[in-house]
PABADREN-493813 format. One record per residue (C-alpha): x, y, z; residue in three letters; residue number from 1. Coordinates in Angstrom, 3 decimals, padded with zeros to 6 digits. Last residue first. Layout:
residues N
{east:X, north:Y, up:Z, res:ALA, n:NUM};
...
This chain:
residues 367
{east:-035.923, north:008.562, up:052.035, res:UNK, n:367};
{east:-033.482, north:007.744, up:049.173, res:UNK, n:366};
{east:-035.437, north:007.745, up:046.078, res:UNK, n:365};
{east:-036.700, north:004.946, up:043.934, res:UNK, n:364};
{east:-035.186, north:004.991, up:040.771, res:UNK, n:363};
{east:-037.046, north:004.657, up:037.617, res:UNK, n:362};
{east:-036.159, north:003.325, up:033.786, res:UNK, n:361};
{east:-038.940, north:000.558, up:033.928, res:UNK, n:360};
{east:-041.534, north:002.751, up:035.743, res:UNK, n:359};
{east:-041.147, north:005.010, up:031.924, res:UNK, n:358};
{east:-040.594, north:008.574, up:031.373, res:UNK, n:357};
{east:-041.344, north:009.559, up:028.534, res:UNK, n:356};
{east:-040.902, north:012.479, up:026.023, res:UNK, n:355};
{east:-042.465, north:012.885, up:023.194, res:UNK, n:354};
{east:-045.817, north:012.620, up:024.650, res:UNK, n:353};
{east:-047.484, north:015.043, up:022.288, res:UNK, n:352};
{east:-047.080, north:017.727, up:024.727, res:UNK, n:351};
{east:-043.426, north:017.304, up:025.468, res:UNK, n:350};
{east:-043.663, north:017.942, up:021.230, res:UNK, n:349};
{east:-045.647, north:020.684, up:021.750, res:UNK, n:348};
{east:-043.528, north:022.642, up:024.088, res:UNK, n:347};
{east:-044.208, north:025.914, up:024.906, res:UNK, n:346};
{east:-041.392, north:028.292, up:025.603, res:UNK, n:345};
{east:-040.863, north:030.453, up:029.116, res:UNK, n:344};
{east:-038.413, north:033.022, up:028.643, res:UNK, n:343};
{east:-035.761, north:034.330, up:031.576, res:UNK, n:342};
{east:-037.065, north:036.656, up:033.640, res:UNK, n:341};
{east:-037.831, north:040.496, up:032.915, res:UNK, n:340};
{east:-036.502, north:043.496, up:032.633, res:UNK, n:339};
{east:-032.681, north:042.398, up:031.741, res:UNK, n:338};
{east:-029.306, north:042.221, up:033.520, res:UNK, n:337};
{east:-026.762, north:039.949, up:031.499, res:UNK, n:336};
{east:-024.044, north:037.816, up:033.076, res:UNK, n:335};
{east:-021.826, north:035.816, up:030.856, res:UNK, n:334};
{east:-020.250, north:032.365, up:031.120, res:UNK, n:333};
{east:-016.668, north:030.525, up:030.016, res:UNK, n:332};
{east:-016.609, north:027.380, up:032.030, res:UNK, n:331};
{east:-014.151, north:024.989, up:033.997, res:UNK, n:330};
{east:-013.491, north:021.600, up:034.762, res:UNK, n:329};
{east:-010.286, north:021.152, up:036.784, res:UNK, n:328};
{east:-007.340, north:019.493, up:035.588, res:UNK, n:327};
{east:-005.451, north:022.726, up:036.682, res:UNK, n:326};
{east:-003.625, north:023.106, up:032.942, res:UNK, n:325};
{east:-005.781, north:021.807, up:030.593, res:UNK, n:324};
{east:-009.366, north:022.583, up:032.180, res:UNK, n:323};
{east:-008.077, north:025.913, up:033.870, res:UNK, n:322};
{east:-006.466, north:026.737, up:030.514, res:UNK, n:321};
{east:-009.425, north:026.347, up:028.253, res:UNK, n:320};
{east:-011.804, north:028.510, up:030.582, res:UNK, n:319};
{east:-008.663, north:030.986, up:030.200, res:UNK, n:318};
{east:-008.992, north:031.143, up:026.242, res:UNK, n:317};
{east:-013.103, north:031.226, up:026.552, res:UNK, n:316};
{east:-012.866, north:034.233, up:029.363, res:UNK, n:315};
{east:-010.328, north:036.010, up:027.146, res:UNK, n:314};
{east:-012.724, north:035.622, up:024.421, res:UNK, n:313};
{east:-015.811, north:036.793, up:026.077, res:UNK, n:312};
{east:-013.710, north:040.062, up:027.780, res:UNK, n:311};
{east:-011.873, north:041.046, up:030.257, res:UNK, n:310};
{east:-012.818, north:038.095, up:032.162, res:UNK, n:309};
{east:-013.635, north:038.078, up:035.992, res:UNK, n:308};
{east:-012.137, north:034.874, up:037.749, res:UNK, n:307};
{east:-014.577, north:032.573, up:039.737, res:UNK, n:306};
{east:-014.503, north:029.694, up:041.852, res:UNK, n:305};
{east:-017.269, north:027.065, up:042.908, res:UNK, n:304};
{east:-017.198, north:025.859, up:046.171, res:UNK, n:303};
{east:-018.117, north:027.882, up:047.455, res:UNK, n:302};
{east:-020.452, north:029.432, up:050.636, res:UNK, n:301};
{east:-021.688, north:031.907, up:047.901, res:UNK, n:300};
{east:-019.069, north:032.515, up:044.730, res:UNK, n:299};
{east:-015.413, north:032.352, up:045.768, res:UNK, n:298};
{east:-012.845, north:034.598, up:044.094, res:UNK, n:297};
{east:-010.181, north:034.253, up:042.153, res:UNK, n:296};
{east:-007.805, north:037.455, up:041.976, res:UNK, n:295};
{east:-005.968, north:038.507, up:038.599, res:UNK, n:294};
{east:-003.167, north:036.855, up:036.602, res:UNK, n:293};
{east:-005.297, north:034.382, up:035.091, res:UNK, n:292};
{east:-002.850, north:032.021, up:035.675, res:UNK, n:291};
{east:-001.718, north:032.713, up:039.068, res:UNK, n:290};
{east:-005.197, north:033.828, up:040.589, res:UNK, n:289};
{east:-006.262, north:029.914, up:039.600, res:UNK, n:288};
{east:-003.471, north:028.082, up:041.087, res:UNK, n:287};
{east:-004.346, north:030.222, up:044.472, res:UNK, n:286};
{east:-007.889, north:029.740, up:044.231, res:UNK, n:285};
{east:-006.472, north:025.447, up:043.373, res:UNK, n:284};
{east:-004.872, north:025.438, up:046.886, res:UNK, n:283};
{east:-007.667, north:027.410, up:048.905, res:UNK, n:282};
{east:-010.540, north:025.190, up:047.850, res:UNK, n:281};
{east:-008.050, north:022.099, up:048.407, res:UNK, n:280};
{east:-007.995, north:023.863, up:051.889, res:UNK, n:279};
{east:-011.667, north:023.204, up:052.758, res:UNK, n:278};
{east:-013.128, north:024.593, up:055.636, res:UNK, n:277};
{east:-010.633, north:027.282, up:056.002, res:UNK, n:276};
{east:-010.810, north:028.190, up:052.398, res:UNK, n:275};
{east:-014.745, north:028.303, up:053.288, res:UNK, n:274};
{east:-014.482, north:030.191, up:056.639, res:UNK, n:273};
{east:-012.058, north:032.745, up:054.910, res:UNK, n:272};
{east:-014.792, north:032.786, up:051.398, res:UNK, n:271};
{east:-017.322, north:033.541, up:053.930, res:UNK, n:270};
{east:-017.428, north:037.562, up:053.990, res:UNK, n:269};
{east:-016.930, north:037.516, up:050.010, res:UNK, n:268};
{east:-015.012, north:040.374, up:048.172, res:UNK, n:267};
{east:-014.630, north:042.062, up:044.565, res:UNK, n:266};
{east:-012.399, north:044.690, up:043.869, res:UNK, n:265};
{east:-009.782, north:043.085, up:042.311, res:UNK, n:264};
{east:-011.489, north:042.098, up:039.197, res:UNK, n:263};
{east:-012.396, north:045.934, up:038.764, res:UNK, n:262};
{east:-016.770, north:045.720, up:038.389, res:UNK, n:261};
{east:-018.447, north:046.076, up:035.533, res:UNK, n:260};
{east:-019.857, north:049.215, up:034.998, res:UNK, n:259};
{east:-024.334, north:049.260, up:034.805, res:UNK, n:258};
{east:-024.781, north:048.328, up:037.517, res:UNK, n:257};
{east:-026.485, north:051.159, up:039.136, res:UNK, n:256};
{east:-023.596, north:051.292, up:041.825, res:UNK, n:255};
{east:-022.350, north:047.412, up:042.758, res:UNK, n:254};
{east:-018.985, north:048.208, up:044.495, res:UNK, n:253};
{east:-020.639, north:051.376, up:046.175, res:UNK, n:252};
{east:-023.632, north:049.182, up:047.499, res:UNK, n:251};
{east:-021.217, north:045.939, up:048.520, res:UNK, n:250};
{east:-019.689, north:048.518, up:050.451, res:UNK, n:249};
{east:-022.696, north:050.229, up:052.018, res:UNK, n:248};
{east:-024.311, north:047.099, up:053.434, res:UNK, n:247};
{east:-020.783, north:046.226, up:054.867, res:UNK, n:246};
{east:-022.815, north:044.023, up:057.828, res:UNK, n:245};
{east:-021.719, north:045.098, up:061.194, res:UNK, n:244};
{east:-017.849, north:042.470, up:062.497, res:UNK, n:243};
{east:-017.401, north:039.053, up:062.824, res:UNK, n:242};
{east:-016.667, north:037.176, up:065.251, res:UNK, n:241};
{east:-014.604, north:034.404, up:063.623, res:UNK, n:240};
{east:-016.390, north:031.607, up:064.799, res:UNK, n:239};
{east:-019.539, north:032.672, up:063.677, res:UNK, n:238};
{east:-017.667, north:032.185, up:059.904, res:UNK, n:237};
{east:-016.987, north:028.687, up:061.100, res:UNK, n:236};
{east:-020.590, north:027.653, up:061.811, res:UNK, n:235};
{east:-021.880, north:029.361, up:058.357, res:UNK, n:234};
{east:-019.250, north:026.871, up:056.281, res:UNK, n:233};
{east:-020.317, north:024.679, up:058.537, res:UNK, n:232};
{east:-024.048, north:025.312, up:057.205, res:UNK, n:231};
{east:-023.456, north:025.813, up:053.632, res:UNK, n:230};
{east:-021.252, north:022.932, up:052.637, res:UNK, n:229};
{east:-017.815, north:023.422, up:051.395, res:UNK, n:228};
{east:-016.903, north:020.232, up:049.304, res:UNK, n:227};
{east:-013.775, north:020.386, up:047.598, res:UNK, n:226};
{east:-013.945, north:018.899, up:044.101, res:UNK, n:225};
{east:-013.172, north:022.207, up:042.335, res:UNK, n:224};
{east:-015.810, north:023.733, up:039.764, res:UNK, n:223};
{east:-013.817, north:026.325, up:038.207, res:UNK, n:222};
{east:-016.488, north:029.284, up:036.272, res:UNK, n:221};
{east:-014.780, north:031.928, up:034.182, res:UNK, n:220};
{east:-016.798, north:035.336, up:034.201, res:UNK, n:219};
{east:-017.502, north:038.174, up:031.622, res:UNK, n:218};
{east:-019.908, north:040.563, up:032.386, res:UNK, n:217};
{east:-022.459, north:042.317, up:029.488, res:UNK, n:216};
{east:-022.609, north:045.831, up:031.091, res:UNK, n:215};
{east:-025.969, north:046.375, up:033.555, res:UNK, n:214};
{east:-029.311, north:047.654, up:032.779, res:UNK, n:213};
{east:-032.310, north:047.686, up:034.949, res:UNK, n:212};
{east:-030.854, north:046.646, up:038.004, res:UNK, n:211};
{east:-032.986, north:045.545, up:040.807, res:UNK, n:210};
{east:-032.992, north:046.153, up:044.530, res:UNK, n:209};
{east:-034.368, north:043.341, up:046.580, res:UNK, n:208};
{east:-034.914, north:043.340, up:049.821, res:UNK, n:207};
{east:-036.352, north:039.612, up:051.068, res:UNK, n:206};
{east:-033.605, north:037.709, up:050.747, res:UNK, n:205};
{east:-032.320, north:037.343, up:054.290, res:UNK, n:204};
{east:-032.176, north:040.860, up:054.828, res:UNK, n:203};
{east:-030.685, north:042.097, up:051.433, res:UNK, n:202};
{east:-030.185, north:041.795, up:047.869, res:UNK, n:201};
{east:-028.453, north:044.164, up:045.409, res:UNK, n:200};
{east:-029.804, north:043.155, up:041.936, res:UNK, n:199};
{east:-028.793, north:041.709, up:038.515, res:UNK, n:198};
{east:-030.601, north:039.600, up:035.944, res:UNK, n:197};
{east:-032.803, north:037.011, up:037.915, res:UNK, n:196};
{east:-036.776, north:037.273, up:037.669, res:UNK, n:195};
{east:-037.540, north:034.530, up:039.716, res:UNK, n:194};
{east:-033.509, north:034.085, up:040.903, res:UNK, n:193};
{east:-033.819, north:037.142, up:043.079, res:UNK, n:192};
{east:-037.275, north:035.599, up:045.255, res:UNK, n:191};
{east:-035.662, north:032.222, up:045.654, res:UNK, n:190};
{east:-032.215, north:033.379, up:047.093, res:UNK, n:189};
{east:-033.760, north:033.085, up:050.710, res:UNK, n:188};
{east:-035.102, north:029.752, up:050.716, res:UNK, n:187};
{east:-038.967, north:028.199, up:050.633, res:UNK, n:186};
{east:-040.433, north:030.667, up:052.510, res:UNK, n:185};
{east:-039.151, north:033.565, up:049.902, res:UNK, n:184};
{east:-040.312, north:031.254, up:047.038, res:UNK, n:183};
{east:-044.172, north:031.994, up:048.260, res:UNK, n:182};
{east:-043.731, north:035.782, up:048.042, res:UNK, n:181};
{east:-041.420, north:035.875, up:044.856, res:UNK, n:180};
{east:-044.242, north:034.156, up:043.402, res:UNK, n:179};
{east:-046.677, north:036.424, up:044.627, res:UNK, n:178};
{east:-044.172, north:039.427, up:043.143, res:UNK, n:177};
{east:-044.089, north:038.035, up:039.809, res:UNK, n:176};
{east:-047.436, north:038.200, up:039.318, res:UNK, n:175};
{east:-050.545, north:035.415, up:039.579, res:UNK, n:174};
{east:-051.993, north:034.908, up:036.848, res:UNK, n:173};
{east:-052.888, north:030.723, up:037.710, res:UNK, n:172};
{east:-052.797, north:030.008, up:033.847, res:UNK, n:171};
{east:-052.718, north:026.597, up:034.607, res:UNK, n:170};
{east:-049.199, north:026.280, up:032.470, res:UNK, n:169};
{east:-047.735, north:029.939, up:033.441, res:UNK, n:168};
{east:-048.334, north:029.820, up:036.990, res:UNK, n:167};
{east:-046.600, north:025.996, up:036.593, res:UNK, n:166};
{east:-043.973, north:027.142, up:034.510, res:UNK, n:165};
{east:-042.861, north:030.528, up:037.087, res:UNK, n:164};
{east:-042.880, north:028.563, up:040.403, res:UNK, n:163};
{east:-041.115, north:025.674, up:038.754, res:UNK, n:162};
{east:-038.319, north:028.434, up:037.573, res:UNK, n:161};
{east:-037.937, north:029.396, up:040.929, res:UNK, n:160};
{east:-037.960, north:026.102, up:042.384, res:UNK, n:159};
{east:-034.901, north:025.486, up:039.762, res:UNK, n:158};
{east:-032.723, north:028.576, up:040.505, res:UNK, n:157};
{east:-032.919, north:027.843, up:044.251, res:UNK, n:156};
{east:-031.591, north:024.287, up:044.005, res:UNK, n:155};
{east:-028.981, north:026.026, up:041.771, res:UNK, n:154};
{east:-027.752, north:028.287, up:043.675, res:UNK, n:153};
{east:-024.834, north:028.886, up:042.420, res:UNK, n:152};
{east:-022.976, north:028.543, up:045.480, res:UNK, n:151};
{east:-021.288, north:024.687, up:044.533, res:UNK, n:150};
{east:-023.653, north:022.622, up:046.387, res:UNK, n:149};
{east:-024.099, north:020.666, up:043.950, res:UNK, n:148};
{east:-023.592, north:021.366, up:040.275, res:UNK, n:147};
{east:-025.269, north:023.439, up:037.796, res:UNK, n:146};
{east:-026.196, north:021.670, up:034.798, res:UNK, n:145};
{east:-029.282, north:019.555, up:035.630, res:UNK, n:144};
{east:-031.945, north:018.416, up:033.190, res:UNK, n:143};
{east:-035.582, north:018.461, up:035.066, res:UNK, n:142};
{east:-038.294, north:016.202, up:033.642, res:UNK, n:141};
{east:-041.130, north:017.473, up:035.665, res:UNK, n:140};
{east:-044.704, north:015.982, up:035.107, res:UNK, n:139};
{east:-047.144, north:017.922, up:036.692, res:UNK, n:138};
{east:-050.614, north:018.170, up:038.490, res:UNK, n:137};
{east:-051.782, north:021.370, up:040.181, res:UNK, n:136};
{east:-053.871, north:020.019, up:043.165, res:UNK, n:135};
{east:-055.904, north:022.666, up:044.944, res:UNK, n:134};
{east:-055.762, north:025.390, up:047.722, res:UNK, n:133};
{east:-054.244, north:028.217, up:045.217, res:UNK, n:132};
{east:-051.323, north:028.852, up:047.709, res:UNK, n:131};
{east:-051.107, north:025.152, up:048.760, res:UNK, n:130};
{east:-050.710, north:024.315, up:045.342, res:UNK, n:129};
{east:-047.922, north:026.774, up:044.663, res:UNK, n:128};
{east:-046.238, north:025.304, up:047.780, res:UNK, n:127};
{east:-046.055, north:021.637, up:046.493, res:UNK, n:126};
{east:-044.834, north:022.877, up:043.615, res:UNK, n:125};
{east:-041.997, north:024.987, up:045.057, res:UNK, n:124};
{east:-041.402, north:021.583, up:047.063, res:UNK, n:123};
{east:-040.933, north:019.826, up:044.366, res:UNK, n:122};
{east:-038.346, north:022.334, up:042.862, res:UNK, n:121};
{east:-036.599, north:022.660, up:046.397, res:UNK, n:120};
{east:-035.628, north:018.997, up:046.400, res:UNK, n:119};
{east:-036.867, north:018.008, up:049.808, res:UNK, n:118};
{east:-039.659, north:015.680, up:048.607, res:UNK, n:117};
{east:-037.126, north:013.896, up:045.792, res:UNK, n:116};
{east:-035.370, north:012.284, up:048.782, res:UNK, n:115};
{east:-031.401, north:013.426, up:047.963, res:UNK, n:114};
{east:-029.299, north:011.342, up:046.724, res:UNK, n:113};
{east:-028.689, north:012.963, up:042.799, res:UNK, n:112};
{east:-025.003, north:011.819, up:043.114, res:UNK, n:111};
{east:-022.563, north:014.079, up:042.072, res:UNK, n:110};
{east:-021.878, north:015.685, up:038.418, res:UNK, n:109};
{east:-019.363, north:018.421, up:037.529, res:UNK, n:108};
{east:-019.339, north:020.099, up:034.205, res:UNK, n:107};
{east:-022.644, north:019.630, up:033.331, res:UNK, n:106};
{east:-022.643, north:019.188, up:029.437, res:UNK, n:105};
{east:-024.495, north:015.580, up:028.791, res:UNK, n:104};
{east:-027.738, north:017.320, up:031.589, res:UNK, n:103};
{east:-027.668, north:014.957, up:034.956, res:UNK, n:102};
{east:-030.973, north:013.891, up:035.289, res:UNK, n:101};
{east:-033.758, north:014.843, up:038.126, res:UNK, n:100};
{east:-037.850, north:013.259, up:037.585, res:UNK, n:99};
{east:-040.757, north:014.012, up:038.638, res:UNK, n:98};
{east:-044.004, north:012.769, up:039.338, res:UNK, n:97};
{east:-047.838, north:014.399, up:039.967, res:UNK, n:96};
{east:-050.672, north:012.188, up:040.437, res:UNK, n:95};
{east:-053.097, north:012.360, up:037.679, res:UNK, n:94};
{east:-057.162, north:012.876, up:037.741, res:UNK, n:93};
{east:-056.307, north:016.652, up:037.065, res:UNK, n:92};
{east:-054.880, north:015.905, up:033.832, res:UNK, n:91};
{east:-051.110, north:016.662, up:033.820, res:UNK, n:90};
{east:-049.374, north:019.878, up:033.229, res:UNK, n:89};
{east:-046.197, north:018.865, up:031.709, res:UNK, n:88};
{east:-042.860, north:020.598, up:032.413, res:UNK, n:87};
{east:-039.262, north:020.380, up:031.066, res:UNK, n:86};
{east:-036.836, north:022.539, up:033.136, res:UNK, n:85};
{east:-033.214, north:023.451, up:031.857, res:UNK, n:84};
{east:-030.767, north:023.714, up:034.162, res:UNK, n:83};
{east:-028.144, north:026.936, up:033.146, res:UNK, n:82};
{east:-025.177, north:028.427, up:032.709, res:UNK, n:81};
{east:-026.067, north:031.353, up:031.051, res:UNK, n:80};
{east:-025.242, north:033.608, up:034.107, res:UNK, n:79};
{east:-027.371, north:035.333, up:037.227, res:UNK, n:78};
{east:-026.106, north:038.528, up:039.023, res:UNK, n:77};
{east:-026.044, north:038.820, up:042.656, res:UNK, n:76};
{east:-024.956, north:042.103, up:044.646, res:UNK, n:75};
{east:-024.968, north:040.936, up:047.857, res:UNK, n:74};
{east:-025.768, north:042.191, up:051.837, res:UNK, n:73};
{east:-026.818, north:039.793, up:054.226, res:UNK, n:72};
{east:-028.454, north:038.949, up:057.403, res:UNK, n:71};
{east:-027.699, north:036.029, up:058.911, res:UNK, n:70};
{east:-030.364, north:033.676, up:060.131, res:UNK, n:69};
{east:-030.996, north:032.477, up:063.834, res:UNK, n:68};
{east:-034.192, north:034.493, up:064.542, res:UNK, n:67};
{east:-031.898, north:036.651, up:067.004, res:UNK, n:66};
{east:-029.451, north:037.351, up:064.389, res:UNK, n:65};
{east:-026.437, north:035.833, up:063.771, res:UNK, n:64};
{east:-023.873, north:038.200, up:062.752, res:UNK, n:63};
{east:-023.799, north:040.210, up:059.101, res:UNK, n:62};
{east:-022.779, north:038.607, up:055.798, res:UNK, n:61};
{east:-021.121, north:040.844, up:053.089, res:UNK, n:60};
{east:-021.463, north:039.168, up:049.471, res:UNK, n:59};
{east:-020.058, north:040.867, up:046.426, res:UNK, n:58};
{east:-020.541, north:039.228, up:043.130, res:UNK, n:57};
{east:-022.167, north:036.484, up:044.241, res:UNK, n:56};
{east:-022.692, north:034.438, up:041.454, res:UNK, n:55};
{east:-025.840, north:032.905, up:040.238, res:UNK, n:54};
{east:-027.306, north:029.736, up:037.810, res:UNK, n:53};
{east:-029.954, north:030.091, up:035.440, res:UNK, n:52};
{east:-033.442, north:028.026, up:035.597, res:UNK, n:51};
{east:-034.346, north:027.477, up:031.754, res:UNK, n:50};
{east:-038.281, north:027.022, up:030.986, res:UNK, n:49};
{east:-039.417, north:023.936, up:029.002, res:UNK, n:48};
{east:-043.261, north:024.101, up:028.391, res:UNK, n:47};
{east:-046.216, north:021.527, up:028.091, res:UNK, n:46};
{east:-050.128, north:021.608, up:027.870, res:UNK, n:45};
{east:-050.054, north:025.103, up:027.049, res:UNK, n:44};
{east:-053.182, north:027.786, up:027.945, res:UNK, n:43};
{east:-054.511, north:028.602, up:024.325, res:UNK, n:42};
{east:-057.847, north:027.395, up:025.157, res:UNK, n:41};
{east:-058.774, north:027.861, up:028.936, res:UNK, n:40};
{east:-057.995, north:025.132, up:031.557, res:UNK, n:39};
{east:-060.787, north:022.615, up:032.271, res:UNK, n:38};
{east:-060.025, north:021.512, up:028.178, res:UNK, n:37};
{east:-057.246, north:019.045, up:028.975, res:UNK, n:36};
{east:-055.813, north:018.845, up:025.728, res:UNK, n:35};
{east:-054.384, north:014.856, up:025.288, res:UNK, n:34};
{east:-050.931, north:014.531, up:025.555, res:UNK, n:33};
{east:-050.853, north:010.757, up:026.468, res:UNK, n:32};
{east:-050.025, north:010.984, up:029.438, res:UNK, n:31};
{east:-046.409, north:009.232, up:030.734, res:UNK, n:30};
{east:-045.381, north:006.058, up:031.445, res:UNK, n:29};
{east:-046.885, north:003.449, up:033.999, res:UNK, n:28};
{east:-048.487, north:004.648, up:037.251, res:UNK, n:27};
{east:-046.097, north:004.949, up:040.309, res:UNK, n:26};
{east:-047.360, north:004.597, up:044.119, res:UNK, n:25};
{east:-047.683, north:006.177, up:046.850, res:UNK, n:24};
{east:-044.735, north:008.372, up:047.147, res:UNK, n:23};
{east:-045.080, north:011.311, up:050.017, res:UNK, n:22};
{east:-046.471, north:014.969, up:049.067, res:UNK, n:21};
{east:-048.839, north:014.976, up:051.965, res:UNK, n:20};
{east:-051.438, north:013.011, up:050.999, res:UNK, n:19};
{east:-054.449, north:015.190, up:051.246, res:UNK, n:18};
{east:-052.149, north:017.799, up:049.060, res:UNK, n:17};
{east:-051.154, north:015.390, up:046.710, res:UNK, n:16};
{east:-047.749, north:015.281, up:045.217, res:UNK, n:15};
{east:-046.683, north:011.944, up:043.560, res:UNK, n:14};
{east:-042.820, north:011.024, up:043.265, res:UNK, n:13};
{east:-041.546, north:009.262, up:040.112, res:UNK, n:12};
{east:-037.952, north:008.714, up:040.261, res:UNK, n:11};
{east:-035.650, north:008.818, up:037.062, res:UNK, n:10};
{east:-031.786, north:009.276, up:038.427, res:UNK, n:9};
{east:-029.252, north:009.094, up:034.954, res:UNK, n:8};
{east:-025.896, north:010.074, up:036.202, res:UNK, n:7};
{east:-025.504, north:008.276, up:039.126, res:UNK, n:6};
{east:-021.364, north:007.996, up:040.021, res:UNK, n:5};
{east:-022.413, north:005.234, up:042.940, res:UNK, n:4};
{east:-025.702, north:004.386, up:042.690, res:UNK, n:3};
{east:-027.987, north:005.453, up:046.086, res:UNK, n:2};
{east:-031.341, north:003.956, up:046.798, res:UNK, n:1};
């Protein structure tokens, strides 16, 4: 079921490995909370993790290969926008559910019509238990932020971060690099986005080459209403014939990351096909180069735009003037590099049954 201009979407989905991951049923509201003492004391009952969005910051994209995927070449950073991931572990005589919301402050919002089994988050779960061999029960309550299909990977962002909660709330140990290994099935952006920060990434995902350190970057976020879907987006670049992969280019732009990059210098392989794709994309990048007096680039297969700042209050100041002057939402962000991923916290209150998700308030999914 589809509502026109959803907002609120609350559909509990079970995951059982002997049932293949499909509904079967709903139970009413939420555990109670209770410790569940087959997992060791101290291990949480309930955490909120935040799943940050990316920008390509350079993306070069080579020809079809033979195993029909493109290889690539980008230098990815990820940015405080952000969903923001509430997860319960369940006793193990519950059925996992889940729900997807809208967050109050995403800047662009879509339908959530998508059957809750293909959302990438579910099926990171659904993968993490067929890693271990057993059911890992869970209640997600995931608040979005990043919008569709906008290149910011946001589908990717939040399997990533379900990866990372569930390890952390059965105290599974694995390391980052097993989780990396089962995200890398899943999509090709999965693997960067469990630690995040800043990294050159290659292949199809699978060659990553991390930053330690990297200057605080300032970027202004435009979230058009131009669809530019991944795949024909893909289909039109073919068309173009293009040329090797600039492996070295993105790898000079990037260096050790730690200067930020001239505005001008920046470059996307699929930002022709997408403009091409979708000319209101092209109209409001050329809007958005005029006022910020500096080149707007487009981040993945688009749609989202992007400006480089000069610094966190020029980015704020020309955030304003996108909104007021290109009716288009926009938002200020920064892009950090750091050792490790983004914090887990435990949530008692979740714990408690604070938060609840009731049959009354649910959606049924579109199959």
């Amino acid at each position: 079921m589809v509502l026109p201009g959803l907002t609120r979407f609350l559909s509990p989905v079970f995951s059982d490995l002997d049932g293949g991951g499909c509904p079967v049923g709903m139970p009413a509201g939420m555990p109670e909370g209770r410790p569940n003492r087959a997992y060791p004391r101290g291990v949480s009952d309930a955490v909120r993790i935040l799943a940050p969005a990316k920008v390509n910051l350079a993306l070069a994209v080579g020809p079809l290969g033979a195993a029909g995927m493109h290889p690539i070449s980008s230098w990815m950073v990820t940015v405080d926008l952000c969903d923001e991931l509430l997860v319960t572990r369940l006793p193990s005589d519950r059925l996992s559910r889940y729900a997807i919301l809208w967050h109050e402050e995403a800047p662009r919002r879509s339908d959530i019509d998508w059957s809750i089994t293909r959302d990438l988050a579910v099926r990171a779960h659904l993968a993490l238990e067929a890693h271990v061999g057993r059911r890992l029960p869970v209640q997600l309550r995931m608040d979005k932020r990043i919008p569709v299909g906008g290149g910011l990977g946001g589908g990717s962002t939040d399997a990533a971060a379900m990866l990372r909660a569930v390890d952390h709330l059965f105290g599974l140990g694995l390391s980052l690099e097993d989780l990396e290994a089962i995200g890398r099935e899943l999509g090709s952006d999965i693997p960067f986005l469990v630690r995040g920060g800043s990294a050159i990434v290659g292949g199809t995902g699978e060659r990553l080459e991390r930053h330690d350190r990297m200057a605080d970057l300032h970027l202004v976020l435009a979230f058009p209403d131009a669809p530019s879907p991944t795949g024909p987006v893909y289909a039109a670049f073919d068309e173009q014939a293009p040329g090797p992969l600039r492996e070295d280019a993105v790898r000079r732009l990037a260096g050790d990351g730690t200067a930020a990059p001239a505005p001008d210098a920046l470059f996307n392989d699929l930002a022709p096909a997408a403009l091409r794709l979708a000319p209101a994309l092209g109209t409001l990048g050329a809007a958005l180069s005029e006022l910020a007096d500096r080149p707007a680039h487009v981040t993945g297969s688009g749609a989202t735009l992007f400006v480089v700042a000069d610094d966190a209050l020029h980015a704020e100041f020309l955030a304003r003037a996108v909104v007021e002057r290109l009716d288009t939402p926009a938002l200020a962000v920064t892009a950090h590099a750091g050792p490790a991923p983004a914090p887990i916290t435990d949530d008692a209150d979740a714990a408690a049954g604070a938060t609840r998700i009731d049959a009354s308030d649910a959606v049924e999914p579109s199959p």
